[in-house]
C-alpha positions as CSV (number, residue, x, y, z in Angstrom):
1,X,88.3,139.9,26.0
2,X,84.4,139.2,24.9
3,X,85.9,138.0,21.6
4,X,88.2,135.3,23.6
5,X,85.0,134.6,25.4
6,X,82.9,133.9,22.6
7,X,85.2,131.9,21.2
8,X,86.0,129.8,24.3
9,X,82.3,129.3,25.2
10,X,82.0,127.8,21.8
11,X,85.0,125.9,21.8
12,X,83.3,124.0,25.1
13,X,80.2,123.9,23.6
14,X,81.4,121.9,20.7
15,X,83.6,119.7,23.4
16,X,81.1,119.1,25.4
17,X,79.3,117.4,23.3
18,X,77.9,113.6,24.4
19,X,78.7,110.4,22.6
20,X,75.2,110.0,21.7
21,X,74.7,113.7,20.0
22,X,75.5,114.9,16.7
23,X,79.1,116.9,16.7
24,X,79.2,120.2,15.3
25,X,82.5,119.5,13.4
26,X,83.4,116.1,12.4
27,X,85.8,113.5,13.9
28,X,89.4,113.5,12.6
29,X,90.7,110.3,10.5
30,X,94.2,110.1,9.4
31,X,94.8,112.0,6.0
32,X,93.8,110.2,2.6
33,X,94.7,111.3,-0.3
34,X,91.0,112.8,-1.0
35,X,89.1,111.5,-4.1
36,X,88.4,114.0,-6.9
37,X,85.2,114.4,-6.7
38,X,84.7,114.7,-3.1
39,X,85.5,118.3,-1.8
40,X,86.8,119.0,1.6
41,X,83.5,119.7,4.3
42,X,84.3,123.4,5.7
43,X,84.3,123.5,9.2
44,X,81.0,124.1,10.8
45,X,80.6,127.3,13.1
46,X,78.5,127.7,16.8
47,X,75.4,126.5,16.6
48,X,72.9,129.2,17.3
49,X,72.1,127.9,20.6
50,X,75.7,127.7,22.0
51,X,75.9,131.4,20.2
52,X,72.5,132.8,22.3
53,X,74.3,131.0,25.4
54,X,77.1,132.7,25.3
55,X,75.7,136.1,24.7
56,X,73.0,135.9,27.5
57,X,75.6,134.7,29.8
58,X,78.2,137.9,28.9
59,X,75.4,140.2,29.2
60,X,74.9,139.3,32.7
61,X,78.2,139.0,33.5
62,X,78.1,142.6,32.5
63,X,75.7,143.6,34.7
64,X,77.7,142.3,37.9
65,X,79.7,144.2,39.8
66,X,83.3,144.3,38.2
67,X,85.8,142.0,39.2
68,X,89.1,141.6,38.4
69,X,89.6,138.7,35.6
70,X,90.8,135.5,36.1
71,X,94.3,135.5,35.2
72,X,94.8,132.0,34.0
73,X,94.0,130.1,31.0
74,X,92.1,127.2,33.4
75,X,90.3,129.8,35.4
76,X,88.7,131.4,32.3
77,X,87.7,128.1,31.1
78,X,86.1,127.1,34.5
79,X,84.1,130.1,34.6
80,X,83.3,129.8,31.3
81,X,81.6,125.9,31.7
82,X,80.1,127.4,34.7
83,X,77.8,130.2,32.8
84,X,77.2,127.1,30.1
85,X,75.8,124.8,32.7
86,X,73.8,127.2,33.9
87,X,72.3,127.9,30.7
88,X,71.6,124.5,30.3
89,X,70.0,124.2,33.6
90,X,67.8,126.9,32.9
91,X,66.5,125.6,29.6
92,X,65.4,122.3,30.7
93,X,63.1,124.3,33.9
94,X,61.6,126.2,30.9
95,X,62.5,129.5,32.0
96,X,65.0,132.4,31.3
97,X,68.5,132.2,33.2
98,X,67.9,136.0,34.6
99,X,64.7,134.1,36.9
100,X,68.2,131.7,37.8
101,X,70.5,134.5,39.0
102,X,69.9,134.7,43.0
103,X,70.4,138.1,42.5
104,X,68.0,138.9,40.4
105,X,65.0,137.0,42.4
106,X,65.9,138.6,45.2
107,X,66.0,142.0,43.8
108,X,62.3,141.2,42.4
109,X,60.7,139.9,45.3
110,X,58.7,141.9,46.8
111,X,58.8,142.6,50.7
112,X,55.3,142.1,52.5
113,X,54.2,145.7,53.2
114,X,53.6,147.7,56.6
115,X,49.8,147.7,55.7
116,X,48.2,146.5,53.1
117,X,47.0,149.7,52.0
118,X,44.6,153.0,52.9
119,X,41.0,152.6,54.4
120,X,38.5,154.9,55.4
121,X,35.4,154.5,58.1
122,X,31.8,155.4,56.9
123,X,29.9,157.6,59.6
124,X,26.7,156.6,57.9
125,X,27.6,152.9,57.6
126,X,30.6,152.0,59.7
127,X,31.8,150.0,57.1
128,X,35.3,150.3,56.5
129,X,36.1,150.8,52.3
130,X,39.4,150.7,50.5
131,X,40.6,153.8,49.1
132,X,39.7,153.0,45.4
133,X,36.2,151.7,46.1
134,X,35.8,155.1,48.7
135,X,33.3,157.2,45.9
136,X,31.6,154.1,44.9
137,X,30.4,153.4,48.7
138,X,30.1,157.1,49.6
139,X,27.0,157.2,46.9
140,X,25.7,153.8,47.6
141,X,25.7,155.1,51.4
142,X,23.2,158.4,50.7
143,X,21.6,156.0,48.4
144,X,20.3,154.1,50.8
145,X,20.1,156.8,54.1
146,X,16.7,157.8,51.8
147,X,14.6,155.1,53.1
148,X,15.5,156.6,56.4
149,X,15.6,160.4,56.0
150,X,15.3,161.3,52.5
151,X,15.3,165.1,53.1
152,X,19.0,164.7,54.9
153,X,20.0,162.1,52.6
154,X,18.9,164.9,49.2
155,X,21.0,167.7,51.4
156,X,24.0,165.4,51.7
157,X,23.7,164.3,47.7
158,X,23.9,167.9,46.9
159,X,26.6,168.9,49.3
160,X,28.7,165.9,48.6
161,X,28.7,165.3,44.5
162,X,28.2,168.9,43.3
163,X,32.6,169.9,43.7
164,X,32.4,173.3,42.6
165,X,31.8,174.5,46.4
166,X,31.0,178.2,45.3
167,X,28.3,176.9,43.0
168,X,27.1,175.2,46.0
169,X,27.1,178.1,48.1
170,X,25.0,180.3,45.7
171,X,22.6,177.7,44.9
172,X,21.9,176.4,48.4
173,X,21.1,180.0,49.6
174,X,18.9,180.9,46.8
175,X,17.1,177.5,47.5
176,X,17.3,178.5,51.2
177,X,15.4,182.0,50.5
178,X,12.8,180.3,48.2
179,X,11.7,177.8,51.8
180,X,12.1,181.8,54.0
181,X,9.9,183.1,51.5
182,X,7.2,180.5,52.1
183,X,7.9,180.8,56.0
184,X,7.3,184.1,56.0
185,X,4.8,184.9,53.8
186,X,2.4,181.6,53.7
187,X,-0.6,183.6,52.4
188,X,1.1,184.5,49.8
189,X,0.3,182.3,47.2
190,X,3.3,183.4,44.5
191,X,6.2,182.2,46.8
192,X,4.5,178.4,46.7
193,X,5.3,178.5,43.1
194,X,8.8,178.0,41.6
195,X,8.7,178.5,37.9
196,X,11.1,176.0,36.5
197,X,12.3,177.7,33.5
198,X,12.8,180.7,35.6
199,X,16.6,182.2,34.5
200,X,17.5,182.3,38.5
201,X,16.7,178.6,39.0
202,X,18.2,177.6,35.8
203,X,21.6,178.9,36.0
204,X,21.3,178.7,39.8
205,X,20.0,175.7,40.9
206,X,19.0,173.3,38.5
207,X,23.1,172.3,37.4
208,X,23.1,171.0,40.7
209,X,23.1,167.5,41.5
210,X,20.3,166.3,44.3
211,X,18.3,169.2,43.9
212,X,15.2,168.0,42.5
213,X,15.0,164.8,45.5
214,X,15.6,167.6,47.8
215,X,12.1,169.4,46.6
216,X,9.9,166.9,46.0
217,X,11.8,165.1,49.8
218,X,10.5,168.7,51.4
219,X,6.6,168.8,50.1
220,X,7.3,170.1,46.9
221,X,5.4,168.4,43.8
222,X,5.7,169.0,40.0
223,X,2.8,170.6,38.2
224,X,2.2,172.1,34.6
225,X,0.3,175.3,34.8
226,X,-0.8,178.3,32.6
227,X,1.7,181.0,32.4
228,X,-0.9,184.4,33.2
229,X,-1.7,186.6,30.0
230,X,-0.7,183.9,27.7
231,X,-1.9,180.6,25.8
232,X,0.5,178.7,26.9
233,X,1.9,175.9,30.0
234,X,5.4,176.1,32.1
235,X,6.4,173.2,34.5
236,X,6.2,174.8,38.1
237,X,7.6,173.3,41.5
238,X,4.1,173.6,43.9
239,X,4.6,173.3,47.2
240,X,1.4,170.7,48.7
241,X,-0.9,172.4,50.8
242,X,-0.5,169.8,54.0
243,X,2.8,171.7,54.4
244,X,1.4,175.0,55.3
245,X,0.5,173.1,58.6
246,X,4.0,172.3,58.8
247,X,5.9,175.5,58.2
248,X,8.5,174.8,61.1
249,X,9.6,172.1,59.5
250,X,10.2,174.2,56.4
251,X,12.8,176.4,59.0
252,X,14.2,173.1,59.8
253,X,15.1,171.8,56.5
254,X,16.2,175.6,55.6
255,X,18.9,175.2,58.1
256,X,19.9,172.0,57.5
257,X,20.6,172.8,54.2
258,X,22.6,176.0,54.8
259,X,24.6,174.2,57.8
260,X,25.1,170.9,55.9
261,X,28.9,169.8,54.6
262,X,30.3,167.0,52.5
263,X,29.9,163.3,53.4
264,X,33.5,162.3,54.5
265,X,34.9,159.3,55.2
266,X,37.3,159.1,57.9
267,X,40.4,158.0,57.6
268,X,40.9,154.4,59.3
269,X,44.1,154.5,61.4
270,X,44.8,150.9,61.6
271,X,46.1,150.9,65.2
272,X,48.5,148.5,65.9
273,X,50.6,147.0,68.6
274,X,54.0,145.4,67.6
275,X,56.2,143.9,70.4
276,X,59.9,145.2,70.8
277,X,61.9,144.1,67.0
278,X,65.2,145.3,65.3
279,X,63.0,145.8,62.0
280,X,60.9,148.6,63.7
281,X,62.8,151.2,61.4
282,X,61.9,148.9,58.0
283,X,58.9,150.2,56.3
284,X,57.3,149.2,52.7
285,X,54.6,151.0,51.7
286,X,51.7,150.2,49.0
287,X,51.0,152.1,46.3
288,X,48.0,153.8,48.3
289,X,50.7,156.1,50.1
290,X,51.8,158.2,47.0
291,X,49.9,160.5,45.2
292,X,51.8,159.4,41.8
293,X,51.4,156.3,39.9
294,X,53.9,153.3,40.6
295,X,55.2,153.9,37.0
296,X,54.9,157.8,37.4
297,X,57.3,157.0,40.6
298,X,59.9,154.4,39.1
299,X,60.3,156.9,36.3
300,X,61.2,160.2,38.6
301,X,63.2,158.0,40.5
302,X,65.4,156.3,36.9
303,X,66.0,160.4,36.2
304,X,66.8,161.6,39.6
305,X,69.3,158.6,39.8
306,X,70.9,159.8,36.5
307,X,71.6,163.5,37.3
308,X,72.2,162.9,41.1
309,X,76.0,163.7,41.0
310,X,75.5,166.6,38.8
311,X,72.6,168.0,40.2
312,X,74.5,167.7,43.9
313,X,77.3,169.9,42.7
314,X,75.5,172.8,41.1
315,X,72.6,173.0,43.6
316,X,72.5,175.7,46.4
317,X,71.1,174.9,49.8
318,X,67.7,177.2,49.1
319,X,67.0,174.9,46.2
320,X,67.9,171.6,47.9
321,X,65.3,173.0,50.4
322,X,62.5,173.8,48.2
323,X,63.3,170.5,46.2
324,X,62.2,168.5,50.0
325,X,59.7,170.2,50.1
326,X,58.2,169.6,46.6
327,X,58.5,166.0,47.3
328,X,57.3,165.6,50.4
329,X,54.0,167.3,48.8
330,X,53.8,164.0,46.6
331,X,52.6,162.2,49.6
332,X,49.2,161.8,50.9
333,X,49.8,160.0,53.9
334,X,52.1,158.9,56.3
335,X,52.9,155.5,58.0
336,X,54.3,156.4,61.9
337,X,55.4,154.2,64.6
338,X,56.0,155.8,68.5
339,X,58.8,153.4,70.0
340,X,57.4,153.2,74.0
341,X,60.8,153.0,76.2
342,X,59.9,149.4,76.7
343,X,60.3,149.0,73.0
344,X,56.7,148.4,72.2
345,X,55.5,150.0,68.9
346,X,52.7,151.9,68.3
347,X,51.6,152.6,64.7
348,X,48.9,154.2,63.0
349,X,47.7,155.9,59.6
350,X,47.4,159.4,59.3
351,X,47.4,162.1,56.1
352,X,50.4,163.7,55.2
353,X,49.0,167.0,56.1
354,X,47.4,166.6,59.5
355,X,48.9,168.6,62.3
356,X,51.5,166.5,64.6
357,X,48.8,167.5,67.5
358,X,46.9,164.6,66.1
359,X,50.0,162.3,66.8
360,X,49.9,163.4,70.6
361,X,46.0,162.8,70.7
362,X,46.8,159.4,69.3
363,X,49.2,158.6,71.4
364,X,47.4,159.8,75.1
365,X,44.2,157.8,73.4
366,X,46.2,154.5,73.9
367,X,48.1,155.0,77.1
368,X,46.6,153.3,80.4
369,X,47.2,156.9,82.5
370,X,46.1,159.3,79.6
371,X,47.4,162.1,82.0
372,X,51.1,161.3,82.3
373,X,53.2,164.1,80.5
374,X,55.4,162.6,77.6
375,X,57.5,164.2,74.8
376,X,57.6,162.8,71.0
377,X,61.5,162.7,69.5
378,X,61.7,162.4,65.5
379,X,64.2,160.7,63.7
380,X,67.6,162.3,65.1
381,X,66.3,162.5,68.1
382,X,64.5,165.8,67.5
383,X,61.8,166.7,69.9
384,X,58.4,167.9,68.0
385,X,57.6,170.5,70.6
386,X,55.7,172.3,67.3
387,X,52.4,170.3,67.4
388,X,51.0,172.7,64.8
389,X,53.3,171.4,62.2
390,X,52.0,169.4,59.7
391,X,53.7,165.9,59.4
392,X,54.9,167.0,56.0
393,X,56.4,170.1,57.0
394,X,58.6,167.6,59.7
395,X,60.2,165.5,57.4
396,X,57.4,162.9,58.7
397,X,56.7,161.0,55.5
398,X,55.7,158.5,53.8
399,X,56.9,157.3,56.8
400,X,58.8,157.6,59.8
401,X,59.7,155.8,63.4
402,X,59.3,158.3,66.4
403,X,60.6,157.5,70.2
404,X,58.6,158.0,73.2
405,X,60.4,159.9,76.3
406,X,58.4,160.4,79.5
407,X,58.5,163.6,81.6
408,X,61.5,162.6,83.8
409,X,60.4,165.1,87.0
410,X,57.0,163.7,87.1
411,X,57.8,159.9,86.6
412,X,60.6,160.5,89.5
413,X,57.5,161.4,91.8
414,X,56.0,158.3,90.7
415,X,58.8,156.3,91.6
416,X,59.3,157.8,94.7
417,X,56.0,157.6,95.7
418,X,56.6,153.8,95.7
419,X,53.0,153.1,93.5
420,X,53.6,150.0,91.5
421,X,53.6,150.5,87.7
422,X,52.0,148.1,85.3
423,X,54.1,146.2,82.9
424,X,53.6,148.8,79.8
425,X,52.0,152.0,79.5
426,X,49.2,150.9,76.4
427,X,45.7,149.8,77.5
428,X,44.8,146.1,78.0
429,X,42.5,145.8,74.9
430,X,45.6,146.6,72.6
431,X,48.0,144.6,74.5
432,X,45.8,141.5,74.0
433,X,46.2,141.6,70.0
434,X,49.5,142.5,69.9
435,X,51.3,141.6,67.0
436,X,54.7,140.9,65.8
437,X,56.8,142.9,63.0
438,X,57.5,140.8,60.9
């Protein structure tokens, strides 16, 4: 059948041909007898255009859904001119005839997503940062909280860059006993002294980031003095004799230090309003949501796709299970919508991991009467009565649209009670930038 195709698609091609353009095979004159010397022309085969035509258009007749042939001669041929012309078409627009195929652009265009991606909230700046420019700000945030405290700021560099947290938990306490020392003991002239090279603050202290602000931010200066008994200098940490009139403050920054975490940026929920729509099910996600790579993901899903059949059969229903589970541990966070029994939506941002508690807090935050009772039903129609549950551990991601039931005993009061009800449940504020799902 391809070989009858070929051949028919450059049959037309050659037929096809205008008055004005140069035929591949040479018109037909009545038979002479030929002249000796001339020699019969051989007849001329596809040009290599009509030949990269044809093939182009067979491969993508290929990748269609199989239909049954055309059964006639003159249906053939008519399918036949129509790959040609479109060949042609797509030649003279400069671009390939895959970009033609309706199918294919519409495959390829991509859908506007749900949110245009994860932010977080700075507690020191209230900016709100994209997830890829999140460490960037974080240090350009401390950076900048020196010129306003520097000792908090130094605390907050050494909680927030040094990873290794039990590294961090040795050296802040040996830092933390050095400031005791001098609290305790302020006559004592040795415990004002920090000996640089000393093994303890060496393998301690001094491989962690922000230490040496945090000193010289709490009185300390650097000095080079004699080592007792011998010829020679060390560099010493001294603490400046104006602080022993400020020892409390040395307790302060002691406990600061020990009671200090991490610089976090909060995750920004992007609260939103949608009015009632039939696409409140339809979610596309950005890249942000996964903790893979967009190639990482279009590969896993090319070999899950291959072996699905065969991986269905031999599978029990323990290893299906722990299978979910492994993938819904590729997500970091989780796009919900709450469907209100008017059919507004409510959607928000949250990790993948945060307890389904948070949802409910959510939710109460944005109702009018934060005290009316309400239940949250999953996909199914499943109540999450479990709010300890992470959203992962629910089935709740990368995304998922939840419905909204009231407590029917207590909203029967209500209507018995005759009180008029506003038009939705959600606060003013949010119904005024209400937006449409689009």
């Amino acid at each position: 059948m391809r070989k009858f195709f070929q051949e028919m698609k450059a049959d037309l091609k050659f037929r096809s041909a205008g008055p004005g353009q140069k035929l591949s095979e040479p018109a037909r004159v009545p038979k002479e007898k030929p002249k000796a010397e001339a020699a019969p022309k051989p007849r001329q085969g596809p040009t290599d255009e009509a030949q990269m035509a044809a093939a182009a258009a067979l491969a993508r007749m290929e990748l269609k859904p199989k239909a049954k042939p055309p059964s006639s001669q003159g249906a053939i041929k008519n399918q036949v001119r129509k790959e040609l012309m479109a060949e042609a078409a797509a030649s003279e627009k400069g671009v390939s005839a895959d970009q033609e195929d309706p199918a294919f652009s519409d495959k390829e265009a991509a859908a506007e997503p749900s949110v245009s991606g994860i932010y977080f909230i700075c507690p020191l700046t209230s900016a709100v940062v994209r997830k890829d420019e999140k460490e960037k700000h974080i240090r350009e945030a401390i950076q900048s909280y020196f010129s306003v405290d520097p000792v908090a700021a130094s605390i907050m560099e050494i909680h927030t860059f040094n990873k290794d947290r039990e590294k961090v938990r040795v050296g802040v306490e040996t830092m933390a006993k050095y400031l005791d020392n001098i609290y305790l003991h302020p006559e004592e002239e040795k415990y004002r002294k920090i000996k640089l090279q000393n093994k303890v603050f060496q393998e301690r202290i001094n491989c962690l980031e922000g230490i040496h602000r945090f000193f010289q931010s709490v009185g300390f200066e650097t000095k080079t003095l004699p080592v007792p008994g011998q010829e020679t200098t060390e560099e010493y940490y001294v603490l400046k004799e104006e602080m022993l009139t400020k020892l409390e403050d040395l307790k302060d920054y002691k406990e600061q230090l020990l009671s200090c975490e991490p610089l976090r940026l909060q995750l920004d929920r992007q609260l939103c309003v949608f009015k009632p729509s039939p696409e409140a099910a339809r979610f596309e996600l950005p890249n942000d949501f996964y903790n893979l790579t967009a190639e990482e993901i279009k590969r896993e899903q090319r070999l899950r796709t291959e072996a699905v059949e065969k991986a269905s059969m031999l599978r029990t229903r323990a290893m299906r299970e722990k299978e979910e589970q492994r993938e819904m541990r590729k997500y970091n966070y989780t796009l919900l919508r709450v469907r209100f029994p008017d059919g507004y939506l409510l959607q928000g941002t949250f990790y993948a991991r945060e307890p389904v508690s948070v949802l409910y807090s959510f939710v109460r935050e944005a109702l009018r009467d934060n005290w009316l009772p309400f239940e949250l039903l999953g996909p199914g129609g499943l109540k999450l009565t479990e709010e300890n549950l992470a959203f992962n551990e629910c089935g709740l991601v990368p995304s998922a649209l939840l419905t909204l039931a009231w407590d029917a005993a207590v909203m029967s009061d209500i209507e018995a009670s005759g009180q008029e009800q506003p038009a939705s449940p959600l606060k003013p504020e949010l119904l005024s930038n209400v937006q449409t799902l689009s």
